[in-house]
Backbone as a printed PyTorch tensor [residue, N CA C, xyz], in Angstrom:
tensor([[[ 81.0490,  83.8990,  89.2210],
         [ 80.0260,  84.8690,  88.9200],
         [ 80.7130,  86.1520,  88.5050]],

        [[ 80.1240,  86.7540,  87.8060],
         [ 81.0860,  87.8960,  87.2640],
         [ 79.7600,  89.2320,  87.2780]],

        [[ 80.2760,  90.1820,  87.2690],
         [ 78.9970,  91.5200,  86.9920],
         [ 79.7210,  92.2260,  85.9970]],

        [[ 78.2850,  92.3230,  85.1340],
         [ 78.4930,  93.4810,  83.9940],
         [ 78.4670,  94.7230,  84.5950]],

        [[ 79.5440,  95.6190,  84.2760],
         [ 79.2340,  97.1040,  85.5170],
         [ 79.5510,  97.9410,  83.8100]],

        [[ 79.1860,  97.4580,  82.7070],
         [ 79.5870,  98.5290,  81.7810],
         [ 78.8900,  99.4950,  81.6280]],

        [[ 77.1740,  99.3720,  81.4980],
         [ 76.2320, 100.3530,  82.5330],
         [ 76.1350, 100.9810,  83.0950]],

        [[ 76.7100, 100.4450,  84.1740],
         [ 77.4630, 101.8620,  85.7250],
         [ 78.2100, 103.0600,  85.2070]],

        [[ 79.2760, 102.1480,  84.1060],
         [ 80.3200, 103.0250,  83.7700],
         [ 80.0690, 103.9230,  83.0260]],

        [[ 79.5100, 103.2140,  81.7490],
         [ 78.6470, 104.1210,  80.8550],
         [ 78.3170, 105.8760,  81.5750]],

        [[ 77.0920, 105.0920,  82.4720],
         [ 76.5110, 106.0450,  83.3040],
         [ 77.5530, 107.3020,  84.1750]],

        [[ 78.3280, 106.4660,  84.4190],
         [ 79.5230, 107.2050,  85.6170],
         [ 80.4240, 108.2740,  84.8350]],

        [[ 80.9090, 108.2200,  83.6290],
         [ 81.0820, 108.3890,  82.9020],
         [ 80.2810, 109.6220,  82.4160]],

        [[ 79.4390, 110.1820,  82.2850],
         [ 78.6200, 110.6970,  81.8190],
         [ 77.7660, 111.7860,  83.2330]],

        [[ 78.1520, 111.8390,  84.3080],
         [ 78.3080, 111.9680,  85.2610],
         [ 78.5340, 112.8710,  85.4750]],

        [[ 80.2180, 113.5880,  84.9890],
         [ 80.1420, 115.0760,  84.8210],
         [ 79.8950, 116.0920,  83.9100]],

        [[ 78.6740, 115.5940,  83.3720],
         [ 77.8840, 116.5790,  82.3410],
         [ 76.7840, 116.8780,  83.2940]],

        [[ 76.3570, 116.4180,  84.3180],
         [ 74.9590, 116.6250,  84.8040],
         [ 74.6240, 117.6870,  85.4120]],

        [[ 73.7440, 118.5620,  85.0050],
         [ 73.6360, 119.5610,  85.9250],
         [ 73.2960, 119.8970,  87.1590]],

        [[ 73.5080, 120.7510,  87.9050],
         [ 73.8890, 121.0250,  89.0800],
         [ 72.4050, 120.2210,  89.9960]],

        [[ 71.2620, 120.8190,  89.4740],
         [ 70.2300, 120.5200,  89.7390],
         [ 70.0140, 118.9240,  90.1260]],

        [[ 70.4660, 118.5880,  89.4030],
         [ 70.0860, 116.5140,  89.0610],
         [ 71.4830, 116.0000,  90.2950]],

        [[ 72.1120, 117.0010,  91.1710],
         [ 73.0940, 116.4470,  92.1780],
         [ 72.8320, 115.7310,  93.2530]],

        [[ 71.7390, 116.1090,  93.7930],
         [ 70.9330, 115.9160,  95.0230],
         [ 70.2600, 114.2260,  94.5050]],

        [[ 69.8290, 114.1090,  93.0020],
         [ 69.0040, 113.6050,  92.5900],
         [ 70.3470, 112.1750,  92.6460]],

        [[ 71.1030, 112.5980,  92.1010],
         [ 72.2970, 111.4610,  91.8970],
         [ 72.8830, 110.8040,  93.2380]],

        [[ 72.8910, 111.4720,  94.3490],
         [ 73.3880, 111.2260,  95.5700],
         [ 71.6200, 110.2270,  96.5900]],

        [[ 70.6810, 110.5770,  96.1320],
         [ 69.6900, 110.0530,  96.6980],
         [ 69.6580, 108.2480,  95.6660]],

        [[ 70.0370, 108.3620,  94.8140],
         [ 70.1390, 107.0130,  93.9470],
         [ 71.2700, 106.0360,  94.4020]],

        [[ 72.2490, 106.8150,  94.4790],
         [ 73.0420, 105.9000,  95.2770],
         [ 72.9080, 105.3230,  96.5110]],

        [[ 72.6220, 105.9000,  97.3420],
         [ 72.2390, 105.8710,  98.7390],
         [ 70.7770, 105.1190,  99.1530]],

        [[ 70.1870, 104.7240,  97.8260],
         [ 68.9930, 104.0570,  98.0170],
         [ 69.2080, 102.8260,  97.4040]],

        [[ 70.0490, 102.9470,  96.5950],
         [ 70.6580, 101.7350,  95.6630],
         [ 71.0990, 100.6540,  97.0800]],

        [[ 72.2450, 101.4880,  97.8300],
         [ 73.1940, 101.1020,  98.5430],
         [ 72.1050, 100.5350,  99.8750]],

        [[ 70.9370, 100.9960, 100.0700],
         [ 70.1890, 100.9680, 101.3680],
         [ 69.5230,  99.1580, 100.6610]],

        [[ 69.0970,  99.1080,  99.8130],
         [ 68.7560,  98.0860,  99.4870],
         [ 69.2960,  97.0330,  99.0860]],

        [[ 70.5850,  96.8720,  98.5590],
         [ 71.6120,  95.8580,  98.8420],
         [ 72.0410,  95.2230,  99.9850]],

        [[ 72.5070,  96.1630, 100.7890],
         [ 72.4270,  96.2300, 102.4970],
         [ 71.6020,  95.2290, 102.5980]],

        [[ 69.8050,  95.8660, 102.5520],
         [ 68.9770,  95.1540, 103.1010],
         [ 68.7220,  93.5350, 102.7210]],

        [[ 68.5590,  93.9130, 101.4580],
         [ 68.2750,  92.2230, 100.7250],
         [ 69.6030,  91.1060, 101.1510]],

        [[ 71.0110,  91.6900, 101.4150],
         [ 72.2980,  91.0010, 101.6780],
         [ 71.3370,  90.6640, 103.1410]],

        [[ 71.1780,  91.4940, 104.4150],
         [ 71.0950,  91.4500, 105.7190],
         [ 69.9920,  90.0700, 105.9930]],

        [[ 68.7410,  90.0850, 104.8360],
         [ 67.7980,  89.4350, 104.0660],
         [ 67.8720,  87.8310, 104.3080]],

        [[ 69.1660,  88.0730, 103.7550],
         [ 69.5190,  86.4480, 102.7210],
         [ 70.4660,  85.5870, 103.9030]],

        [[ 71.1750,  86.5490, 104.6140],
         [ 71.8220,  85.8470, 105.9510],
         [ 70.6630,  86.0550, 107.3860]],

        [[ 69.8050,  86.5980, 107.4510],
         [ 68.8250,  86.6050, 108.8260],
         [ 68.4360,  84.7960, 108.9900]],

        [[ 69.1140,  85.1420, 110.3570],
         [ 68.4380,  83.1680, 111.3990],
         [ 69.2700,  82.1250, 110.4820]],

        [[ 70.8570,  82.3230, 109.6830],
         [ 71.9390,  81.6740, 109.5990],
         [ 71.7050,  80.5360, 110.7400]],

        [[ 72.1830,  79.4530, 110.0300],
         [ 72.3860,  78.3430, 111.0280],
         [ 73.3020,  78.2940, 111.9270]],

        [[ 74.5610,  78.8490, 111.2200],
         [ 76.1690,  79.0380, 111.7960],
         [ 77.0340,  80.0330, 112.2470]],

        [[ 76.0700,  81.0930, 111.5630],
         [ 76.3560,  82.4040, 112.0560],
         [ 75.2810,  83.1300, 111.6120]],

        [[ 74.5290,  83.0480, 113.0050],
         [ 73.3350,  83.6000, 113.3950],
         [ 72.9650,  85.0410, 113.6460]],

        [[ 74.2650,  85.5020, 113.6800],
         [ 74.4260,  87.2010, 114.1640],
         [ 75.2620,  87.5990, 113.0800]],

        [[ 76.1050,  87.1710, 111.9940],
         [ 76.5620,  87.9800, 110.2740],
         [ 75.5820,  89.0900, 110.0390]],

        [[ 74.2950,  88.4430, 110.0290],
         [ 73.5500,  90.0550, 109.6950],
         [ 73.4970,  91.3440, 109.9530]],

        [[ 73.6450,  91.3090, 111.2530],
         [ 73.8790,  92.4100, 111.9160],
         [ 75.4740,  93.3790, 111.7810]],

        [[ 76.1300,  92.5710, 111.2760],
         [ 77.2330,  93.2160, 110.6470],
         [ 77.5410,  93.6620, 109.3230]],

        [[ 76.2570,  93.4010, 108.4730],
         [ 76.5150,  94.5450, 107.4740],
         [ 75.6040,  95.7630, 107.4210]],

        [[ 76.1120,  96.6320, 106.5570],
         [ 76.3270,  98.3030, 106.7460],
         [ 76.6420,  98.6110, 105.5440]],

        [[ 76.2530, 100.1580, 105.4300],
         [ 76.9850, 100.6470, 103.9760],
         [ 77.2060, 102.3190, 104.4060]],

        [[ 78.4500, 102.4380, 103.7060],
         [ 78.5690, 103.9750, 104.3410],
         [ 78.4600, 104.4470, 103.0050]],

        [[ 78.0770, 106.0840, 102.5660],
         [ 78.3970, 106.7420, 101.5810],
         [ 79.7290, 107.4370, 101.7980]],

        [[ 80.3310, 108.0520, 100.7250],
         [ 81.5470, 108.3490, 100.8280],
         [ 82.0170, 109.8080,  99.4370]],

        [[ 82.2220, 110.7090,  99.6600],
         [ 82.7030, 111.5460,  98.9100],
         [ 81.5220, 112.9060,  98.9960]],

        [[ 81.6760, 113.6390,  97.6150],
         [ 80.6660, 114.5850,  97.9450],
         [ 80.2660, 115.2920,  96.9170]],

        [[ 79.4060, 116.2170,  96.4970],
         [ 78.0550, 116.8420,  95.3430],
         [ 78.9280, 118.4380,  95.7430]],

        [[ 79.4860, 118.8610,  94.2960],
         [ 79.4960, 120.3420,  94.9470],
         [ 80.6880, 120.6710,  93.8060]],

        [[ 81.1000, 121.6550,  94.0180],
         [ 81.8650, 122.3350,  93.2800],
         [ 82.8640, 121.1790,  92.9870]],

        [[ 83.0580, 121.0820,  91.2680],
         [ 84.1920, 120.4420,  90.9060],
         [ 83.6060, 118.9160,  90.9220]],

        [[ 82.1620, 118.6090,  90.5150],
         [ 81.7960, 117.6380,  90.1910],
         [ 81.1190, 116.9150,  91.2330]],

        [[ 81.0220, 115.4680,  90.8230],
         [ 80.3590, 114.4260,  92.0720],
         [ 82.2030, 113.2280,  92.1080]],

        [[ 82.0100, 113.0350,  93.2850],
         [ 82.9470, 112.4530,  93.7900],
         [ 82.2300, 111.7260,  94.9270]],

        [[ 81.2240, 110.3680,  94.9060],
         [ 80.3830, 109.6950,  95.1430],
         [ 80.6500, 108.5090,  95.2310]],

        [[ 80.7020, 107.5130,  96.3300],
         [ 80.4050, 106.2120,  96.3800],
         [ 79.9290, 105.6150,  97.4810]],

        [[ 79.3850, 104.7380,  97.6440],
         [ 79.2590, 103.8600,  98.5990],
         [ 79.8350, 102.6910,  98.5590]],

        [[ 80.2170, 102.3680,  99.8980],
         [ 80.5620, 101.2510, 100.4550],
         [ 79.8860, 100.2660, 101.0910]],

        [[ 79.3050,  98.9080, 100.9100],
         [ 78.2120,  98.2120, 100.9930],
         [ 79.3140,  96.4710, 101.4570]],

        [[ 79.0450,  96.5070, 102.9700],
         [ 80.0020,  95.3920, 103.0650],
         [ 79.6820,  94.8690, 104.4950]],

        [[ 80.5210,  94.1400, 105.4280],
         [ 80.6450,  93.5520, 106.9030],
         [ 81.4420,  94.4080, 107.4110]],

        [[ 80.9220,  95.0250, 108.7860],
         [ 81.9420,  95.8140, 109.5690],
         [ 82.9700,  94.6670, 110.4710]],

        [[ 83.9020,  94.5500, 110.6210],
         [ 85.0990,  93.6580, 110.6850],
         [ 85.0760,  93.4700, 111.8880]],

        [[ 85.0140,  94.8730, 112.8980],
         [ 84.6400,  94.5220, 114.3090],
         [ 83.9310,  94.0650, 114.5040]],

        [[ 82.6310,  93.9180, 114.3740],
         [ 81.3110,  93.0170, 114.6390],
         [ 81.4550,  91.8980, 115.8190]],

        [[ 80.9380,  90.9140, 115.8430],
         [ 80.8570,  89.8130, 116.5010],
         [ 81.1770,  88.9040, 115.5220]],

        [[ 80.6820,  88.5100, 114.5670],
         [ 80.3870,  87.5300, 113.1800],
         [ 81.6500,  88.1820, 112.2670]],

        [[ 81.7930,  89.2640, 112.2990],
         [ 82.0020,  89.8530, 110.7730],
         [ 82.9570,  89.2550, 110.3570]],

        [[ 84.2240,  89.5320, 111.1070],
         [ 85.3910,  88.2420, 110.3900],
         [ 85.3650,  86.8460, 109.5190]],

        [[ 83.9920,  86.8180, 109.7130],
         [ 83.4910,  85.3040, 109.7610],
         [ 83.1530,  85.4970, 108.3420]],

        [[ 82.7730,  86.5400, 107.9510],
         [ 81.4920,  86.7380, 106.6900],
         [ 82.4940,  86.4420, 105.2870]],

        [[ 83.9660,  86.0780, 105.2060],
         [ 84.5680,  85.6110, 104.2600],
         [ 84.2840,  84.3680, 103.9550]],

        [[ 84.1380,  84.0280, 104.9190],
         [ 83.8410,  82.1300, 104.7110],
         [ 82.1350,  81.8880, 103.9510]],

        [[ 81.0310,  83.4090, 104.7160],
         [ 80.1010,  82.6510, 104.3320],
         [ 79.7600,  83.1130, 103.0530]],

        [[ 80.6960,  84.0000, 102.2410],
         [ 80.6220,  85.0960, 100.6560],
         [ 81.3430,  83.7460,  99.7560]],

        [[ 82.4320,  83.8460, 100.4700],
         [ 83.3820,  82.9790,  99.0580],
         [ 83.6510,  81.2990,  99.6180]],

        [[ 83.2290,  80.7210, 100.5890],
         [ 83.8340,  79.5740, 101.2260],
         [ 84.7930,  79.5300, 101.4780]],

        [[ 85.7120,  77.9950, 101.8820],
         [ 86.0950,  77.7000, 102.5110],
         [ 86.7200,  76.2050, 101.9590]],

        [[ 87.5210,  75.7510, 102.1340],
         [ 88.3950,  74.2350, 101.6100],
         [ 87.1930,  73.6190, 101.9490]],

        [[ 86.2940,  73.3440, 102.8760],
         [ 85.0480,  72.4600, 103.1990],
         [ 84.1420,  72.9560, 102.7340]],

        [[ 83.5510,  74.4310, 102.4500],
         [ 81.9460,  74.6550, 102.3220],
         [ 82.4280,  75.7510, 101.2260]],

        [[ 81.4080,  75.4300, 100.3890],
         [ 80.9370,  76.2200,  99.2490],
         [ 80.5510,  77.4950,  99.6440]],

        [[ 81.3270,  79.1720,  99.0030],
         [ 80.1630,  80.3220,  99.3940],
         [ 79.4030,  80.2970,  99.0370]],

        [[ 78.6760,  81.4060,  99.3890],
         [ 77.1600,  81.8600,  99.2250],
         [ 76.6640,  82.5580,  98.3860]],

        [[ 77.8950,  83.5930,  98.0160],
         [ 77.7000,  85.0060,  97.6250],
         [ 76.3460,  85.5970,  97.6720]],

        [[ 76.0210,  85.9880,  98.6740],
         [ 75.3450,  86.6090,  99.3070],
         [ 74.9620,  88.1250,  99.0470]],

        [[ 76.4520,  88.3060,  99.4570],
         [ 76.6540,  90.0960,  98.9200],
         [ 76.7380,  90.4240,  97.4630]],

        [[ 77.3070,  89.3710,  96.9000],
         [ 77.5190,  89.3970,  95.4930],
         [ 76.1680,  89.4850,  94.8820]],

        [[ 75.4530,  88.6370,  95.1900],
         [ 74.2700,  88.3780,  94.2850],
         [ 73.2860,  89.3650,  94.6960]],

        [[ 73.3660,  89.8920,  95.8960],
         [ 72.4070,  91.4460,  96.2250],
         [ 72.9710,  92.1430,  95.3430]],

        [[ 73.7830,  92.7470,  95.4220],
         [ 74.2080,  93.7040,  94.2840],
         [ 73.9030,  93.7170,  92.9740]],

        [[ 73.8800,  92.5980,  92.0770],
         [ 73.2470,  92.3070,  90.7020],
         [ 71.8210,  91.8660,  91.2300]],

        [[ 71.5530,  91.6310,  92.0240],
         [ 69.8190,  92.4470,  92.0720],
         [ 69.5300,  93.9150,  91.9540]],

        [[ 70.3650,  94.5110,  92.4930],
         [ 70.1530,  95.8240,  92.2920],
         [ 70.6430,  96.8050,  91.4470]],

        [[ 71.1890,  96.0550,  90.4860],
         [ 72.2130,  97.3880,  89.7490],
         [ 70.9860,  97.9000,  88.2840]],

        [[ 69.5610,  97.1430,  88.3910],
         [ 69.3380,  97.4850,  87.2790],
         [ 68.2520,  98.8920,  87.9750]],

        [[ 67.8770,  98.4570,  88.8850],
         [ 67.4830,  99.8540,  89.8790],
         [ 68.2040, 100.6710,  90.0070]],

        [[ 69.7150, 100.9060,  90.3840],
         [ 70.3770, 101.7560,  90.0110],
         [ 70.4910, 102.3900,  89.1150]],

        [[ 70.5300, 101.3280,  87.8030],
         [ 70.6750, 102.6730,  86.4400],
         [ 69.5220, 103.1320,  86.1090]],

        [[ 68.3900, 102.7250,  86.7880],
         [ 66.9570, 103.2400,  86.3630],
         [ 67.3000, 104.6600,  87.2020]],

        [[ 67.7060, 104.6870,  88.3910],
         [ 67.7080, 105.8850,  89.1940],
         [ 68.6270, 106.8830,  88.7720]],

        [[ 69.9980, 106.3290,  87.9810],
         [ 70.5910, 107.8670,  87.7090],
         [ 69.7930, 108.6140,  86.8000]],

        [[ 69.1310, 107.3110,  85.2720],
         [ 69.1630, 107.6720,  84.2460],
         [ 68.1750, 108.8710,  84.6270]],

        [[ 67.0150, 108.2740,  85.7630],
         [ 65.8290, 109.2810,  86.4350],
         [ 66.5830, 110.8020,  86.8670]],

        [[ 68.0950, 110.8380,  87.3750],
         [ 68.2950, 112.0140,  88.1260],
         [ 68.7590, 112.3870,  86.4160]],

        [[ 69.1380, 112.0390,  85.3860],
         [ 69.4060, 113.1100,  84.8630],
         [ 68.5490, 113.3230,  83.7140]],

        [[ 67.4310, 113.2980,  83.9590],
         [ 66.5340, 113.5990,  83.0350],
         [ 66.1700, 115.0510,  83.7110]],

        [[ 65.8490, 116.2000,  82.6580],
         [ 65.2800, 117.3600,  82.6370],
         [ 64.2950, 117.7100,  83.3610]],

        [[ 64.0930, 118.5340,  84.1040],
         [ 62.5280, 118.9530,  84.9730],
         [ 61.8690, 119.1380,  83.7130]],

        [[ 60.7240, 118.6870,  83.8800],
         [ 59.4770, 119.0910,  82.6990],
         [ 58.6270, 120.1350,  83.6940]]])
């Protein structure tokens, strides 16, 4: 499976032209982007046959910051490692010599990336 992220980039790219105003707007897109990947991933593994508790180990942190000298923005959308399960969640993304992955996380994410570019393109459009 592969993702087109030329979109993102496009977008990312274009990123530090935005005015100051549309910052708040750019940091709420990500972070909603990122809340719903999370969820739909948490989604797609809830009441696992084999690992019944994976869900509960993913999370997404944001990371960087809106402010002088641009946006320096990302999130991180993944399994916290300590968990109970989480170690586990390699086997159930990519498989295993016996079992086929899932991609799970993978395929949340290209659910959501076209919501994403709907949301920057939204933060940098002009107040009317």
């Amino acid at each position: 499976m592969g993702i087109d992220s030329s979109e993102v980039r496009s977008l990312s790219a274009s990123l530090g032209e935005i005015p100051d105003k549309s910052l708040k707007k750019v940091r709420q897109a990500t972070e909603v982007t990122a809340r719903k990947t999370k969820d739909s991933w948490k989604g797609k593994l809830a009441g696992g046959k084999y690992l019944p508790h994976l869900s509960r180990a993913v999370s997404y942190e944001l990371k960087g910051h809106i402010g002088i000298g641009g946006v320096k923005l990302s999130a991180e959308i993944g399994v916290e490692k300590g968990s109970a399960q989480g170690p586990l969640a390699v086997f159930d993304e990519f498989g295993s010599i016996n079992n086929a992955g899932t991609s799970n996380g993978a395929n949340s994410l290209v659910e959501n990336v076209d919501d994403f570019v709907k949301g920057l393109e939204k933060a940098m459009e002009p107040d009317l």
